[in-house]
C-alpha angles and dihedrals in degrees: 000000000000129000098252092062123108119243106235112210122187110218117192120261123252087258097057085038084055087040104055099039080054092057087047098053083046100056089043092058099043082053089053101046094040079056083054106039081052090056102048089049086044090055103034086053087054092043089058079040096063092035095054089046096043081056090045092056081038087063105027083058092045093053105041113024110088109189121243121206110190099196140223112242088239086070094051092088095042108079090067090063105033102029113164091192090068089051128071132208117347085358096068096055091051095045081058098052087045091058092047096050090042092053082048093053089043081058103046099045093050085051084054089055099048090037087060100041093057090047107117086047095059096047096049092095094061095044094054085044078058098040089050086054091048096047085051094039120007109213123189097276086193100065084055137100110193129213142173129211116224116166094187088057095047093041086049098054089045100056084041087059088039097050090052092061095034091059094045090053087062098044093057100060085057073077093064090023085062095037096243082135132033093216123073125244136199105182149332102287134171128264109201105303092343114088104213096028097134098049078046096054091044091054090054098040122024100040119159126242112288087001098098098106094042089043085054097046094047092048091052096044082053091049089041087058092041097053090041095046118322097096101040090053095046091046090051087045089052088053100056092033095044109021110179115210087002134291146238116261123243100249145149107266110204140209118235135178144165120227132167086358086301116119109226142212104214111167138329127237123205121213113289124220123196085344094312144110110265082233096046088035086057103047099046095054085047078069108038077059097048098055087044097057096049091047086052092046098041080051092062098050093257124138121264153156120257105256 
């Protein structure tokens, strides 16, 4: 070819120019969905994985671990009176809450004691802040009541209050639970006036077959309690829990007098329920519900110790 001649070059034509940029984008997005596609299986497979692994330690823990309760001291005495292993079906899991609610009362009522024999002691910080204010500015002590806050002392006779009827709430399903009654039950609730009007009026009306005489001795041991200590402490609970138009806190009142000018700490109160001591108050309701629960469940043929 000589040099005058012209190069020919043939370029492609708009269409293969459109083609091929089409076969590019295609292949671009297949890339990108099989990545994708990849990813999803990737994560889907580690997810299995997990899942197989999370049933494995399920397993492995179900079938190995073996729960150890290491137990308050409160909770030693329990197990005589509220015993599972004694109970079969629904009655064994309320027999366990019951042992549990009674240990929590036995605590309770022992920190109530401690909290009102160290009284005086406790509330020594509050009488020589007032002591401080006299010798600055003498006041007339006469014309004073004096009175010390302690919200360990108020929250710990509550949930002594609370844990009574909390416990007489569960007792009393053992009732249903043993098929003294046909109804359910789920606690000792008022009727009206009467606190434990509806478990009282299931054990006159809705008796099971062959049940009638343990239905009527039952009902009269709980009249018997109500009528020794149930309703007065439910009454006293209801008042601290649901206070209506306020109420007075629980709190140390002390004993203060002047003489010789001096301004003097002479003795420390706890609160007094019904007349008594909180700490005498305590202990003996801890027994009123100890001799209760042994009596109901005597009543039901379970074994228990003499109260």
């Amino acid at each position: 070819m000589s040099n005058s001649e012209p190069l020919l070059i043939n370029l492609p034509t708009i269409t293969e120019w459109i083609g091929w940029f089409a076969l590019g984008v295609a292949a671009v997005v297949a890339l990108a969905l099989a990545r994708r596609i990849a990813q999803w299986l990737i994560f889907q497979w580690h997810k299995l994985r997990r899942k197989a692994e999370a049933c494995m330690e399920s397993n492995e823990t179900a079938i190995r671990r073996i729960p150890v309760i290491c137990v308050h001291p409160s909770s030693v005495q329990q197990p005589h009176i509220f015993n599972p292993n004694e109970w079969e079906r629904e009655s064994k899991g309320i027999i366990g809450s019951c042992s549990a609610e009674y240990s929590a009362l036995h605590f309770v009522n022992g920190r109530i004691a401690e909290i009102c024999r160290s009284s005086k002691q406790r509330c020594q910080r509050n009488f020589d802040a007032l002591r401080s204010h006299w010798n600055n500015t003498p006041w007339d002590s006469d014309r004073c009541v004096y009175y010390v806050e302690d919200p360990e002392l108020h929250c710990t006779i509550e949930a002594f209050f609370s844990g009574v009827k909390s416990l007489l709430d569960l007792i009393v399903q053992l009732i249903a639970t043993e098929k003294i009654v046909e109804s359910k039950l789920d606690g000792f609730h008022r009727v009206g006036s009467t606190y434990g009007g509806k478990v009282l009026n299931c054990l006159e009306h809705n008796v099971s077959a062959n049940m009638r005489q343990l239905a009527g001795e039952i009902s009269a041991l709980i009249k018997e309690h109500k009528e020794l200590w149930i309703d007065h402490a439910i009454r006293a609970r209801d008042q601290l829990v649901h206070p209506e138009l306020g109420t007075a806190q629980l709190m140390f009142h002390m004993d203060l007098s002047v003489h010789d000018g001096n301004l003097t700490f002479n003795n420390v109160t706890p609160p007094v329920i019904g007349g008594t001591n909180v700490a005498e108050y305590s202990g003996v309701t801890i027994e009123h519900v100890k001799q209760f629960s042994v009596s109901f469940l005597k009543k039901l043929h379970i074994k228990s110790p003499a109260p």
